[in-house]
C-alpha positions, 0 to 999 in steps of 0.5 A: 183585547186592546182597542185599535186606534184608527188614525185619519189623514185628516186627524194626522194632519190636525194633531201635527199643528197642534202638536207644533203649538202645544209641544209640552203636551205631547207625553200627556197625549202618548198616555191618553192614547195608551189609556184609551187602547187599554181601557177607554173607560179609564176614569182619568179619561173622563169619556162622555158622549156628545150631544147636539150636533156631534152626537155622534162622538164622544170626548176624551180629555188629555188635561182639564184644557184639552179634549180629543173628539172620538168616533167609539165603536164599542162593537168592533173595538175601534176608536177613530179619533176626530178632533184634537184641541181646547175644549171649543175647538175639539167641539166645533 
């Protein structure tokens, strides 16, 4: 069974800007997304759990610049997307 991605307003609206910024990523974050509702475990992935103030999260990584920050709840099989971005941004 895939897991479900759960899209926020706010996330939406963060992906839009980064998006507009960095077009030529875009086929690199459709296949993450792919990666992540098939097999978030994907080594290509590079999943790991935050420490420090985001604890709470994980990170995936779309390339070796740019991470997105997840709420992974591994019980319900749902992945909440958070952050999008360099790897100062998405961990700010």
């Amino acid at each position: 069974m895939p897991y479900e991605i759960v899209y926020t307003a706010q996330y939406e609206h963060r992906l839009r800007r980064f998006l507009k910024k960095h077009p030529e990523i875009f086929n690199q974050y459709e296949k993450t997304i792919d990666l992540l509702k098939g097999n978030p475990h994907h080594p290509s992935l590079r999943l790991h759990k935050l420490k420090g103030s985001l604890q709470e999260y994980h990170s995936v990584s779309i390339n070796m610049k740019y991470r997105i920050t997840i709420e992974f709840i591994i019980q319900d099989k749902i992945i909440i997307p958070v952050m999008i971005g360099s790897h100062d941004e998405a961990y700010r």
